[in-house]
C-alpha positions as a printed NumPy array, in Angstrom:
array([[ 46.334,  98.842, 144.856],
       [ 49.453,  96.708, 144.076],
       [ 47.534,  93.827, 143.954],
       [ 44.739,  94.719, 142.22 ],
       [ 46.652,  96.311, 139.383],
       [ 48.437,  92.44 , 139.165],
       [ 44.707,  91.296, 138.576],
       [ 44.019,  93.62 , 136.008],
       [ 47.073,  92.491, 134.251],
       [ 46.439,  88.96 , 134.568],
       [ 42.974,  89.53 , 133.533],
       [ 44.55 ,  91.292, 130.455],
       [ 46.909,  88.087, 129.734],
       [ 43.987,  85.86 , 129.749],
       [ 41.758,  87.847, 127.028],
       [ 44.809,  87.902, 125.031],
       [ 45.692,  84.108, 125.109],
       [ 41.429,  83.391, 124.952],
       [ 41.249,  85.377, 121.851],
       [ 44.62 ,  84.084, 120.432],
       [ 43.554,  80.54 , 120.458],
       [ 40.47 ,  81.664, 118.388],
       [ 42.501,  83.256, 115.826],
       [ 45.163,  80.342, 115.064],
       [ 42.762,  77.796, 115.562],
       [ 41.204,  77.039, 112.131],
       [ 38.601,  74.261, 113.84 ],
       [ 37.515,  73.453, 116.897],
       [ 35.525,  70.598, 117.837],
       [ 33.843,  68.51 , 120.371],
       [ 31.478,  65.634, 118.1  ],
       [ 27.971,  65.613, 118.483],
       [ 27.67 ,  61.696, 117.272],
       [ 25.319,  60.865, 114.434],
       [ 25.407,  56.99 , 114.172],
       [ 27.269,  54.322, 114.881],
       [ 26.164,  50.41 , 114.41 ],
       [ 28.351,  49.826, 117.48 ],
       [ 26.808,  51.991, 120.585],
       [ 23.64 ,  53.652, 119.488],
       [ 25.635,  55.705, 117.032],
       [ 27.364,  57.051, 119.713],
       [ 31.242,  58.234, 119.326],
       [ 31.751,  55.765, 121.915],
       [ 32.532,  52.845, 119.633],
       [ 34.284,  49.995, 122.418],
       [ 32.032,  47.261, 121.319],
       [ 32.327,  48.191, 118.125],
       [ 28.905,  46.716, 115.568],
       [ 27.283,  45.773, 118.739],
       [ 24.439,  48.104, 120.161],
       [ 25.343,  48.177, 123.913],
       [ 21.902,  48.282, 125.511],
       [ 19.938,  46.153, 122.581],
       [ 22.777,  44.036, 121.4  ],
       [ 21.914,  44.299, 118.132],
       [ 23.431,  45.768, 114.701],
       [ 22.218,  49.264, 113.904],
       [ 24.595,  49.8  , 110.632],
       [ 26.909,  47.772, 109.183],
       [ 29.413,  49.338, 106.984],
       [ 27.21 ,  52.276, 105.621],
       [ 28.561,  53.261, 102.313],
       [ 26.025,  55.702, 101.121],
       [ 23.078,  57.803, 102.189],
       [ 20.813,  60.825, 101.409],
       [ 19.319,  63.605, 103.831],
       [ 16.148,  64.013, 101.677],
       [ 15.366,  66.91 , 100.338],
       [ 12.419,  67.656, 103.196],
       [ 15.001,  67.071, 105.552],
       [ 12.777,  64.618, 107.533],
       [ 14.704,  61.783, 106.431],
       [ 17.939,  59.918, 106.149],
       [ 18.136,  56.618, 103.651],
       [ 21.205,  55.089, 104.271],
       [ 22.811,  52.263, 102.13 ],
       [ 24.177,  49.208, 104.002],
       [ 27.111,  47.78 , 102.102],
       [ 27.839,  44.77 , 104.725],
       [ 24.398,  43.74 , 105.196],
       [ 23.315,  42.772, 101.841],
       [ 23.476,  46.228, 100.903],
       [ 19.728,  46.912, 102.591],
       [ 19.006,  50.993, 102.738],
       [ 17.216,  51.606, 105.926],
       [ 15.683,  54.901, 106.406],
       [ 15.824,  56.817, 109.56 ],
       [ 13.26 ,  59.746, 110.407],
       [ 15.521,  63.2  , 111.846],
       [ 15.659,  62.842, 115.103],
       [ 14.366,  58.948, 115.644],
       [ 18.28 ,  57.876, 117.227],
       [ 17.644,  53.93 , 116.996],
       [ 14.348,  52.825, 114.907],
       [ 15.072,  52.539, 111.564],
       [ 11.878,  50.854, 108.659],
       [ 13.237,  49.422, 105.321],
       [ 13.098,  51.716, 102.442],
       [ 11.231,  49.681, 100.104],
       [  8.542,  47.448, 100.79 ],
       [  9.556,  44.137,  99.435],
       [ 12.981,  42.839,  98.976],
       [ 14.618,  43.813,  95.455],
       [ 17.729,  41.816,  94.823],
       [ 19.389,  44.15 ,  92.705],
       [ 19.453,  46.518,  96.087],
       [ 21.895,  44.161,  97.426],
       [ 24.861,  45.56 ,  95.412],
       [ 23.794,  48.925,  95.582],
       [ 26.826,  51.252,  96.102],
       [ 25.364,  54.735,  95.641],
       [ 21.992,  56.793,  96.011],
       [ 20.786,  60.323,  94.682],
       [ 17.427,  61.622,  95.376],
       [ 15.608,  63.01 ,  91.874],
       [ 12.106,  63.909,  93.546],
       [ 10.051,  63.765,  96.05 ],
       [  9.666,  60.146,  95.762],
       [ 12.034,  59.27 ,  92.766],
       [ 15.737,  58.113,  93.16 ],
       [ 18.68 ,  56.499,  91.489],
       [ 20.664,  53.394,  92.873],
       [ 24.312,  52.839,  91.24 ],
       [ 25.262,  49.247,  91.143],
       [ 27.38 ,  47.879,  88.629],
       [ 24.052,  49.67 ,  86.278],
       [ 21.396,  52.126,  87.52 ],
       [ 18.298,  51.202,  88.873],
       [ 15.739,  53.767,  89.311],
       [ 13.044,  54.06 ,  91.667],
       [  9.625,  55.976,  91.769],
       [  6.448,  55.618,  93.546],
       [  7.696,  52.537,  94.533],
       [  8.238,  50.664,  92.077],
       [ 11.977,  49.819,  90.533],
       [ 12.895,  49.94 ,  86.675],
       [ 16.456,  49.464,  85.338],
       [ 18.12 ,  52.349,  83.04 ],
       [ 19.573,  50.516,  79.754],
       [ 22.597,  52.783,  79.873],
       [ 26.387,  52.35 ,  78.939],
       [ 28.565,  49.263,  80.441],
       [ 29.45 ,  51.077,  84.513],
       [ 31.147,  48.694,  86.738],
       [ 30.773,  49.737,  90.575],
       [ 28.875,  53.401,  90.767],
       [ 30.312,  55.173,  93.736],
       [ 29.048,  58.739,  93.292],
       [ 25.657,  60.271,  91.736],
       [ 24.838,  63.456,  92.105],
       [ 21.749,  64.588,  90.084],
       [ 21.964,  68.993,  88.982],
       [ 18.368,  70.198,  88.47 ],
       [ 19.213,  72.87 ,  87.047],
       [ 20.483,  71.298,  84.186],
       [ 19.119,  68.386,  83.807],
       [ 21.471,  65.99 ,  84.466],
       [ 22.651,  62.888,  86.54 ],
       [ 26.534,  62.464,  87.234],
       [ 27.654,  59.184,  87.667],
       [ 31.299,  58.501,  88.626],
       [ 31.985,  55.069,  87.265],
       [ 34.639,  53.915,  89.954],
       [ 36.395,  50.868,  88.218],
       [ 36.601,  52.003,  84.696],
       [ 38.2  ,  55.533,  85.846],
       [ 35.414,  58.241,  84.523],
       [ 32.656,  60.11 ,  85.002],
       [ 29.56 ,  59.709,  82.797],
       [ 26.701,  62.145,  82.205],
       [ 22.996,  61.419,  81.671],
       [ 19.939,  63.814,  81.05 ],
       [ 17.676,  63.1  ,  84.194],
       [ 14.77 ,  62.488,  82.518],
       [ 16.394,  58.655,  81.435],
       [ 14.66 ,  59.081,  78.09 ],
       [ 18.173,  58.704,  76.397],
       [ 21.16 ,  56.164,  77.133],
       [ 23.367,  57.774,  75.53 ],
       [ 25.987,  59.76 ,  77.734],
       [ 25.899,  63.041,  76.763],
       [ 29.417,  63.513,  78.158],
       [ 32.213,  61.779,  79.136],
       [ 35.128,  62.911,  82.308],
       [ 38.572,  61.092,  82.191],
       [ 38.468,  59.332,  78.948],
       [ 37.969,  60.866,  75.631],
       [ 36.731,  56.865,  73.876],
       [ 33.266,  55.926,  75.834],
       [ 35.259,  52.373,  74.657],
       [ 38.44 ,  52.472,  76.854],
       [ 37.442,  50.67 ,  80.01 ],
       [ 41.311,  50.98 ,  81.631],
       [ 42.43 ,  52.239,  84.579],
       [ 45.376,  54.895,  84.476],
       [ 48.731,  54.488,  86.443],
       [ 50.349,  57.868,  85.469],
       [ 48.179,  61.054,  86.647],
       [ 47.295,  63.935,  84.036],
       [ 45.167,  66.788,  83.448],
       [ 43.364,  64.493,  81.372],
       [ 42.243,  61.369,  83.112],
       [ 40.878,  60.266,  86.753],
       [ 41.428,  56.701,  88.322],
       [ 38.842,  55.651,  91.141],
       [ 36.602,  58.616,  90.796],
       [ 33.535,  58.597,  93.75 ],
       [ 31.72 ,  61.443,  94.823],
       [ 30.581,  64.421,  93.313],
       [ 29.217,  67.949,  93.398],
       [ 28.46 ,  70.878,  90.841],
       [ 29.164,  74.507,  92.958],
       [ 27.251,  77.537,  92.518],
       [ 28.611,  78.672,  89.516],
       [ 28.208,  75.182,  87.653],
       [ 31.345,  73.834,  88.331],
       [ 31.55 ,  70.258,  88.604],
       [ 33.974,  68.817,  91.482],
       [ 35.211,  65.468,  91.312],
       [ 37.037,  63.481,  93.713],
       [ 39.905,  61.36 ,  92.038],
       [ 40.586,  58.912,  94.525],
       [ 42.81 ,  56.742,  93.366],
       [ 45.417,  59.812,  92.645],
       [ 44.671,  61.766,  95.769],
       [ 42.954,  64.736,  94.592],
       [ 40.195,  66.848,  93.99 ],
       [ 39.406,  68.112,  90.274],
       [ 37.649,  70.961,  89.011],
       [ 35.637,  71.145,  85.349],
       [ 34.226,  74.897,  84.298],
       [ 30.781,  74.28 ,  83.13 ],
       [ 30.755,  72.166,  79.699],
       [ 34.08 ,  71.643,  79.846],
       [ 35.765,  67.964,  80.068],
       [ 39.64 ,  69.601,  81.4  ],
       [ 39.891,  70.435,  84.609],
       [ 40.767,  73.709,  85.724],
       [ 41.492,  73.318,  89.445],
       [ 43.355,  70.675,  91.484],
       [ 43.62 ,  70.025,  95.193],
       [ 45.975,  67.4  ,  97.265],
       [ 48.833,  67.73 ,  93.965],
       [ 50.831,  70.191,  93.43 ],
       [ 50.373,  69.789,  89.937],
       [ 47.688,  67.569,  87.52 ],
       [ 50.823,  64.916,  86.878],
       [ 51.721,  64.284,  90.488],
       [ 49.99 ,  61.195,  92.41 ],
       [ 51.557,  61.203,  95.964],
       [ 49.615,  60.624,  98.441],
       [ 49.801,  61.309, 102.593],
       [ 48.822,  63.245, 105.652],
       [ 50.14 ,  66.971, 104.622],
       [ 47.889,  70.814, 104.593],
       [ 48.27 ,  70.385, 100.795],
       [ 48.373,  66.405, 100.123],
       [ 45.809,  64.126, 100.42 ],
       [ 45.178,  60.01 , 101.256],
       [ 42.334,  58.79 ,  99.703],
       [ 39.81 ,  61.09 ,  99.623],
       [ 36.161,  60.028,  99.09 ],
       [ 33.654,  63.125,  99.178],
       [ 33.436,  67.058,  98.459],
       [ 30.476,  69.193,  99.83 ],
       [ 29.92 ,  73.067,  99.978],
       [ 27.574,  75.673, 101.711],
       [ 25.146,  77.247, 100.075],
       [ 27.308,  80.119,  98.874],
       [ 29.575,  78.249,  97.546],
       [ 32.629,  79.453,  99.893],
       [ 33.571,  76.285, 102.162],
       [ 34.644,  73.165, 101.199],
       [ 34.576,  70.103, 102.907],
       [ 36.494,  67.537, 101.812],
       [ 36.496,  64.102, 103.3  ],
       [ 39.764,  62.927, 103.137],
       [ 40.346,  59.505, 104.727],
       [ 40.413,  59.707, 108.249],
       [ 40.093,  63.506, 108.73 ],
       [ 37.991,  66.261, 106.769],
       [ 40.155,  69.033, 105.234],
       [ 37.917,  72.908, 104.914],
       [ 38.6  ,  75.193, 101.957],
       [ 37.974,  78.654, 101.713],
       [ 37.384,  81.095,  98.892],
       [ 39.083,  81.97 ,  96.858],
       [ 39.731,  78.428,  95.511],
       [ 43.322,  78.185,  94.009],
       [ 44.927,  75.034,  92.404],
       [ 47.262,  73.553,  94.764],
       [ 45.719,  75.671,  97.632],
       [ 46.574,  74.462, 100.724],
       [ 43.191,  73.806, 103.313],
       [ 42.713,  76.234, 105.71 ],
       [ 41.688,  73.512, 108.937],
       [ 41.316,  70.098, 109.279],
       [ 38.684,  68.788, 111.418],
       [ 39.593,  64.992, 112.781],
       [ 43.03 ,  65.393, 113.364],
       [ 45.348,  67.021, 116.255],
       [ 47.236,  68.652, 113.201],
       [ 47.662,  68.239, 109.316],
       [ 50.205,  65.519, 109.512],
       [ 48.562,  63.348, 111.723],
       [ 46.01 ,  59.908, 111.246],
       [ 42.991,  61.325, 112.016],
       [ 39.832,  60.163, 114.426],
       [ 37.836,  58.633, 111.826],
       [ 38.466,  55.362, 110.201],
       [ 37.357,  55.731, 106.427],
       [ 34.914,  58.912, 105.769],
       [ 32.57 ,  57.64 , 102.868],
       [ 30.258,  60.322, 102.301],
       [ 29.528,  63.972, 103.682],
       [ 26.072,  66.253, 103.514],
       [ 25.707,  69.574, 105.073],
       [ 22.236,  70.747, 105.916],
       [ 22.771,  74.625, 105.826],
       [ 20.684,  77.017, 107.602],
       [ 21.644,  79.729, 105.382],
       [ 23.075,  82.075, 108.331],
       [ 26.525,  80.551, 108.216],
       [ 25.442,  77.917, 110.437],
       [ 24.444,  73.71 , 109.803],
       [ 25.068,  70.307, 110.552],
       [ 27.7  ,  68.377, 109.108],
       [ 27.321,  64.93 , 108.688],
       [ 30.05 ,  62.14 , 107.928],
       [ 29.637,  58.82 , 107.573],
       [ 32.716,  56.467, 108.784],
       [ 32.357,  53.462, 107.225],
       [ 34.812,  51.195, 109.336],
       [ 33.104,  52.23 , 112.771],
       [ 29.503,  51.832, 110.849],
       [ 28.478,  55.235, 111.83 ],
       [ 27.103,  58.865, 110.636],
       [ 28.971,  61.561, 112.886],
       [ 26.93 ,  65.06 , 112.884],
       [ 28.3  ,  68.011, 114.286],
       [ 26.974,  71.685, 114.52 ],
       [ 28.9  ,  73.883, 112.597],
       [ 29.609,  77.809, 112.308],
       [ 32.015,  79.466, 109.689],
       [ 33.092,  83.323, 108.53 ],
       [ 36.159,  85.126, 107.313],
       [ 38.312,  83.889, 109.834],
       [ 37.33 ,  80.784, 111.868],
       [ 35.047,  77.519, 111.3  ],
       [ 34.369,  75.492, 114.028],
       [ 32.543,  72.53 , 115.156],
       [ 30.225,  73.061, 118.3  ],
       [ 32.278,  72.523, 121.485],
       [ 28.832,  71.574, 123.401],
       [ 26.826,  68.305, 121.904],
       [ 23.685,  69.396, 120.542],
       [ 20.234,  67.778, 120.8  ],
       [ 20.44 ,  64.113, 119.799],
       [ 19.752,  63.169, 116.395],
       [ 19.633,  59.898, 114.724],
       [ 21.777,  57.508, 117.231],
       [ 23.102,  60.59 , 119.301],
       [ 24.795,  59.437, 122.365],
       [ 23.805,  60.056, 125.598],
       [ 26.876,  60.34 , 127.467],
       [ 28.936,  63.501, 126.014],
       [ 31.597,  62.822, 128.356],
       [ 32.688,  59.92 , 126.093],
       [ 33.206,  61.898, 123.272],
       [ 36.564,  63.051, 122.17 ],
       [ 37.754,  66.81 , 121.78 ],
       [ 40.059,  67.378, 118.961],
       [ 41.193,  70.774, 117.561],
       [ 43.494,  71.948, 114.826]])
């Protein structure tokens, strides 16, 4: 009786330590791998741009890429490789066909991609060059100089461009049947082609990616000056700020509230997760969104103070399923790859899959290669 009353009390102990870990763990993950130019975009990245059973490049430096809007497809943007996009059908881990037909040489400095339609998109270069039903046409728009981020909101029309070395972010109807921005983020003279060194509520410096949320919000991530910024709908001052404490500060570094870098913003469906890719980790958000709030987990990194897994995190998508469940996918440009992992979230955990799902797009074989981080 002793001795079974010690095992009901170290049973006890065990449920309480199991379900404590769950409750101060914010993330927990084990990677299902997505891409990587270097072992079948595999997390297992030892011979780095080198396919280990073909010997051949998969990716080199991916900068950009879409998950198109079937969801059969991935068209991903090669920045090292004369800036080729290479499309990738779900589920297909190594073959790969060119995106367009013949070469285009304006392709080779493409930076950025948005899908418009079915079969219409939007390259930025140091311009925009769009393309539908395979053929390319260039928009005679205002002077850009290295387009980092697009993101194109049906529902009101309009293309975002974040025009990286001249520190703003432009806005276009969708249609292209006017040049002329119909507004402008960061600078209030369409003329002033500087770059900022002192942050403010009123200016951006290195913009790239962006998003609009649910309520029409748009979100854009102000590299340069470590930070996220938030514009209510038809408004050109922000109302939000993440990674400062306030819209003057420009510090930068591994912190829950600070920020190194950051490249790319995406949200669920409902609008209440963030994901922001920050460098070398990915800091999560939940509602409601505060300025200055602090993230609530950090996927990447053992904690929120450490360099995290990943060597630069370009661009994120997440393909929701709509019952708090998807696939998150990050692309880390230095290892040339596109990470996917299955996600979960609620009130009071996210978390990353701790088994590797099925393969998709370049998933490794070997799960025991790939690393288990938590936070």
């Amino acid at each position: 009786r002793f001795m079974k009353g010690k095992g009901l009390v170290l049973l006890g102990l065990l449920i309480f330590f199991y379900l404590w870990s769950f409750s101060t763990a914010a993330f927990v993950q084990t990677a299902v791998d997505y891409a990587t130019g270097s072992v079948n975009f595999g997390w297992n990245y030892m011979n780095y741009y080198g396919d280990e059973r073909a010997g051949t490049f998969i990716l080199s430096h991916p900068i950009d890429f879409v998950l198109t809007k079937d969801g059969t497809s991935l068209h991903v943007v090669e920045f090292n490789n004369n800036n080729n996009v290479k499309t990738f059908a779900k589920n297909n881990f190594f073959n790969f066909t060119p995106f367009y037909n013949t070469s285009n040489p304006f392709l080779r400095n493409a930076l950025s991609l948005e899908q418009l339609g079915s079969d219409s998109y939007v390259f930025g270069l140091s311009s925009l060059l769009l393309y539908t039903n395979s053929n390319f046409s260039s928009f005679p728009n205002t002077t850009l100089r290295d387009v980092y981020g697009l993101y194109n909101d049906n529902k009101s029309s309009v293309l975002y461009v974040s025009d990286n070395d001249y520190s703003r972010v432009l806005v276009f109807n969708n249609t292209f049947t006017n040049s002329t921005p119909l507004r402008l983020y960061g600078k209030t003279n369409i003329g002033d082609l500087s770059t900022p060194t002192n942050a403010s509520q009123y200016n951006m410096a290195g913009p790239r990616h962006l998003r609009v949320d649910c309520e029409g919000n748009l979100w854009v991530v102000d590299s340069s000056f470590s930070r996220i910024l938030r514009y209510p709908v038809n408004s050109t001052v922000p109302n939000l700020v993440w990674g400062q404490p306030t819209y003057n500060s420009n510090g930068s570094g591994y912190t829950r509230n600070g920020m190194n870098g950051p490249k790319d913003i995406v949200f669920n469906k409902q609008c209440t997760v963030a994901f922001v890719a920050d460098n070398t980790r990915i800091l999560v958000f939940q509602t409601p969104f505060t300025s200055s709030q602090p993230a609530d987990g950090v996927l990447g990194a053992t904690d929120y103070t450490s360099n995290g897994t990943f060597k630069m995190i370009h661009r994120l998508q997440l393909e929701d399923f709509g019952n708090k469940t998807g696939l998150l996918y990050v692309m880390d440009y230095n290892t040339s790859r596109i990470v996917v992992g299955s996600t979960t979230w609620n009130s009071s955990l996210i978390s990353i899959s701790t088994t590797p799902s099925s393969p998709s797009i370049g998933t490794s074989p070997t799960p025991s290669r790939l690393p288990s981080f938590t936070a």
